[in-house]
C-alpha positions in Angstrom: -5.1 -28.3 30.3 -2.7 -28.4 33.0 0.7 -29.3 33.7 2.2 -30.6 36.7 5.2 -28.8 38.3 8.0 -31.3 39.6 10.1 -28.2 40.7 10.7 -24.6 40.6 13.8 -23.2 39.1 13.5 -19.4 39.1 11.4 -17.2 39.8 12.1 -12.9 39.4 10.2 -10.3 38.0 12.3 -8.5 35.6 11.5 -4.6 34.8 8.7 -5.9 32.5 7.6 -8.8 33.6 7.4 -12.1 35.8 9.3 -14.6 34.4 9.2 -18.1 35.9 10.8 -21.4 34.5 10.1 -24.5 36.3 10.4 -28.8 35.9 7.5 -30.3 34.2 6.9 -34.2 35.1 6.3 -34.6 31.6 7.1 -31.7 29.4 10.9 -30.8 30.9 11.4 -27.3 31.4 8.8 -24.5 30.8 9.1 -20.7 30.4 6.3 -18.8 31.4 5.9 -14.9 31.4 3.3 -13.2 33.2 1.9 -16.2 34.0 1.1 -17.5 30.9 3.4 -20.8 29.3 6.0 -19.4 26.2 7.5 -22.7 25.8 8.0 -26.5 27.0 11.1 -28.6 25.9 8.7 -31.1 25.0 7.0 -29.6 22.3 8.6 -25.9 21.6 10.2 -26.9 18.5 7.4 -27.0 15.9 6.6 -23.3 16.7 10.2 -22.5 16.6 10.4 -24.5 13.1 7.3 -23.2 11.9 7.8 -19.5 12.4 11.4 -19.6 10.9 10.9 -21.9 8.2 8.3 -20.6 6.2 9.3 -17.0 5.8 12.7 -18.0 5.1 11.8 -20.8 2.8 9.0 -18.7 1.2 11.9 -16.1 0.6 14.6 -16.3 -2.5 17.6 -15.5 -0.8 17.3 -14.2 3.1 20.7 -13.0 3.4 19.9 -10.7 6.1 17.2 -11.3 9.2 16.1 -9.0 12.4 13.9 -10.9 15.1 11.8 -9.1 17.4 11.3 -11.0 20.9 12.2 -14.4 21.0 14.4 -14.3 23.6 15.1 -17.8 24.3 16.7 -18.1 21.3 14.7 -20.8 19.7 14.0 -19.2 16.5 17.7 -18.3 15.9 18.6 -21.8 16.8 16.2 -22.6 13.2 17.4 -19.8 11.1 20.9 -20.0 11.4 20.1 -23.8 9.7 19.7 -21.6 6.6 23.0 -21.3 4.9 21.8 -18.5 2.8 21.6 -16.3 5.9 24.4 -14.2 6.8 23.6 -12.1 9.6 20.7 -12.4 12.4 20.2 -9.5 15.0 17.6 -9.9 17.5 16.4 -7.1 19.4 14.5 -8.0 22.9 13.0 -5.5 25.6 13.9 -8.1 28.5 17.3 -9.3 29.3 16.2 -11.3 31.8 14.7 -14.2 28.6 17.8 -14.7 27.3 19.6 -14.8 30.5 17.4 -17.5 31.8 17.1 -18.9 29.1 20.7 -19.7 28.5 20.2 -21.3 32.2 17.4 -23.5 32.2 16.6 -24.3 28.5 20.0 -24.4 26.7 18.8 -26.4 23.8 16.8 -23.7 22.5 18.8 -21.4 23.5 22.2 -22.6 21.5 20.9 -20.5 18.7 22.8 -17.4 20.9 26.2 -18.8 20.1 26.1 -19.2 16.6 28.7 -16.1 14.7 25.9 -14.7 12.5 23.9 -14.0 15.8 23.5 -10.5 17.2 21.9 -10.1 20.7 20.1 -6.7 21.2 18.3 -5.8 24.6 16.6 -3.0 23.8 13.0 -1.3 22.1 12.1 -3.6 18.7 10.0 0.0 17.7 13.5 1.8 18.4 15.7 -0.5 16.3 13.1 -0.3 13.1 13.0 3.2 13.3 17.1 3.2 12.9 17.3 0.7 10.3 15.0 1.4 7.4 15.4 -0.7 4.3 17.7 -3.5 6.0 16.3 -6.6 6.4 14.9 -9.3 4.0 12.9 -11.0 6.2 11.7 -9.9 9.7 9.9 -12.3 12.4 8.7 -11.1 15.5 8.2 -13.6 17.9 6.0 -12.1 20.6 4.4 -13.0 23.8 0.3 -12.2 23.7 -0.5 -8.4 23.1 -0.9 -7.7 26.8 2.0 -6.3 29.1 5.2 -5.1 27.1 4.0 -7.3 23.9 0.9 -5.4 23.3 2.5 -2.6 21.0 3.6 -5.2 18.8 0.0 -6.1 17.2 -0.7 -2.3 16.5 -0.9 -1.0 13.0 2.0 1.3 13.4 4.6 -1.6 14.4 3.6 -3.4 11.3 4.1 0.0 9.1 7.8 0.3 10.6 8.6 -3.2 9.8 7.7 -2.7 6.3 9.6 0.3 6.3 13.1 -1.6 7.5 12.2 -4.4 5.1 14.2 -5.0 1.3 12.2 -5.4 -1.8 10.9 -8.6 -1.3 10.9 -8.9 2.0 8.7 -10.7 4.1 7.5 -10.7 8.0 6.8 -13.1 9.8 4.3 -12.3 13.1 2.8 -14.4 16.5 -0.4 -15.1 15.2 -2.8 -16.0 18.2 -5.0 -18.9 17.6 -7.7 -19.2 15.1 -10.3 -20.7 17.9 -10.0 -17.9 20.5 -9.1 -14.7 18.9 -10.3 -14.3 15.1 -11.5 -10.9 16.0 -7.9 -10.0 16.8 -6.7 -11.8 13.7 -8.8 -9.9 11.9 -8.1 -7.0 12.5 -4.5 -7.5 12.3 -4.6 -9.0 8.9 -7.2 -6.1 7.6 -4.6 -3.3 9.0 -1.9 -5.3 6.9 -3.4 -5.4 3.5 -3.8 -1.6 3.9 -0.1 -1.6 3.7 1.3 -5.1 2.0 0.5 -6.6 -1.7 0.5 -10.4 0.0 -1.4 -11.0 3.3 -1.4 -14.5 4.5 -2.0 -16.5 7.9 -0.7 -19.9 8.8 -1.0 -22.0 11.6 0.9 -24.8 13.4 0.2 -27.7 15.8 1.7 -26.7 19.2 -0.1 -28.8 22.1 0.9 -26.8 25.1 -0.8 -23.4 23.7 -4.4 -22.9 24.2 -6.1 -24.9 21.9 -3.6 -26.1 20.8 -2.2 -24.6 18.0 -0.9 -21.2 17.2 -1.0 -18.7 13.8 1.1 -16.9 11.7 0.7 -13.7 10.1 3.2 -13.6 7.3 3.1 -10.2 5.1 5.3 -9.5 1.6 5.9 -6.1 0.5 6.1 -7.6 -3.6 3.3 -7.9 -5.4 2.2 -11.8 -6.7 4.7 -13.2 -4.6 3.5 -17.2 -3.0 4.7 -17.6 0.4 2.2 -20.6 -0.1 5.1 -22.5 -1.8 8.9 -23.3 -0.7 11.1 -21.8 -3.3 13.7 -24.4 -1.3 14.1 -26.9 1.3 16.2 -29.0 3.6 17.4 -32.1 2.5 15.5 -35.2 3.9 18.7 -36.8 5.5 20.2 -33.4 7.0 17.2 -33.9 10.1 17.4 -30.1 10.1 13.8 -30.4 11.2 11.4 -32.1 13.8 7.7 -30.9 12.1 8.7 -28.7 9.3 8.6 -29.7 6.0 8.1 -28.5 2.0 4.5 -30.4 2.2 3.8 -29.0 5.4 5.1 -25.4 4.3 2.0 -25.8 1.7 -0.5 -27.6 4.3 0.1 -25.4 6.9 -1.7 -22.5 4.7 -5.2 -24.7 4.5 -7.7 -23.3 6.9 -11.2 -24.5 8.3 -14.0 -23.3 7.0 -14.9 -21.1 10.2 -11.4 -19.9 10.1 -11.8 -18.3 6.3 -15.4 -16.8 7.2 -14.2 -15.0 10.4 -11.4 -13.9 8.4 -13.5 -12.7 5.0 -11.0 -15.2 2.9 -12.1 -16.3 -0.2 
């Protein structure tokens, strides 16, 4: 897949990375990092949705939510749709996401102005390790585990966020894509049941990532809790939402068959 590039509109490399945004013909504006695509204004919303909604929905009362990456602000732009929530720090490595994105993709990043939004730039692992117990549901919405991202698919990341989660918390990871890395999922997913009672992985339609879709590895800390099922959900008229729905929330949870064998799920 390829998209065509109408014109560049910045270009830097950052302290950890190259970060580029240019003008699609067809997609509007993309973000891409180290040379690999993060997000279109075409299409970014059903992985912003998706990532967002179902932990928070899958959740009884997320009063409280930290997210790791996401610096362009798209998944604060879905969770401060919850009026449950009442505070949202998220905690990025690279100032220069938010900064550009604030620039060139100001729709997804609105989420930045919102009041229960608090803008970090500094180490995820640091801020865990500070805030133990604190959160009741944390998403970290990562770039793939190569460059800065990498630490965040390791065994000990996922052992400090259950550490700063509530009882009855759940996370909420970047999940790679069930036709190119099931070895990585894996292994993720067997290095999380080690430490969490409910171990689950979703997945979402998202054309412009390889493949074209993208997973979700979502973790609870309480035992014979179903993040398979909305405990609530937008009304139909609000138009809160572009892809996510309660009958989504379920479907989304339904994997092929050579999905569930290179996963060892029943």
């Amino acid at each position: 897949m390829s998209l065509q590039v109408k014109e560049i509109l910045h270009v830097e490399k950052s302290k950890f990375q190259d970060v580029l945004v240019f003008k699609s013909t067809n997609h509007g504006n993309v973000l891409v990092l180290d040379g690999v695509i993060q997000a279109t204004e075409w299409d970014e919303f059903s992985y912003q949705e998706m990532i967002a909604h179902v932990p928070m929905f899958a959740h009884p009362n997320p009063e409280h939510v930290l997210v790791i990456g996401g610096g362009d602000g798209g998944v604060l732009r879905e969770l401060v749709k919850h009026p449950e929530l009442k505070h949202v720090t998220l905690v990025d490595i690279d100032e220069a996401v938010p900064r550009v994105s604030k620039l060139y993709l100001p729709d997804m990043a609105a989420g930045f102005d919102h009041p229960k939004v608090k803008l970090i730039i500094g180490d995820g692992f640091e801020y865990l390790k500070n805030n133990v117990g604190a959160f009741d549901v944390i998403i970290t919405d990562s770039s793939d585990p190569v460059g800065p991202a990498d630490v965040l698919f390791g065994e000990g990341f996922y052992a400090l966020m259950k550490k700063s989660l509530k009882a009855g918390g759940i996370i909420c990871t970047q999940g790679e894509c069930q036709w190119l890395h099931l070895p990585l999922v894996k292994e993720v997913l067997d290095s999380s049941r080690k430490m969490f009672p409910v171990v689950e992985y979703a997945w979402a339609s998202v054309p412009t990532y390889p493949c074209g879709n993208m997973g979700f590895i979502l973790c609870c800390n309480e035992e014979g809790r179903n993040l398979k099922k909305p405990l609530r959900s937008f009304a139909p008229w609000d138009n809160k939402t572009r892809y996510y729905s309660a009958e989504v929330h379920g479907a989304s949870f339904v994997l092929p068959v050579f999905t569930k064998k290179g996963l060892c799920l029943n």
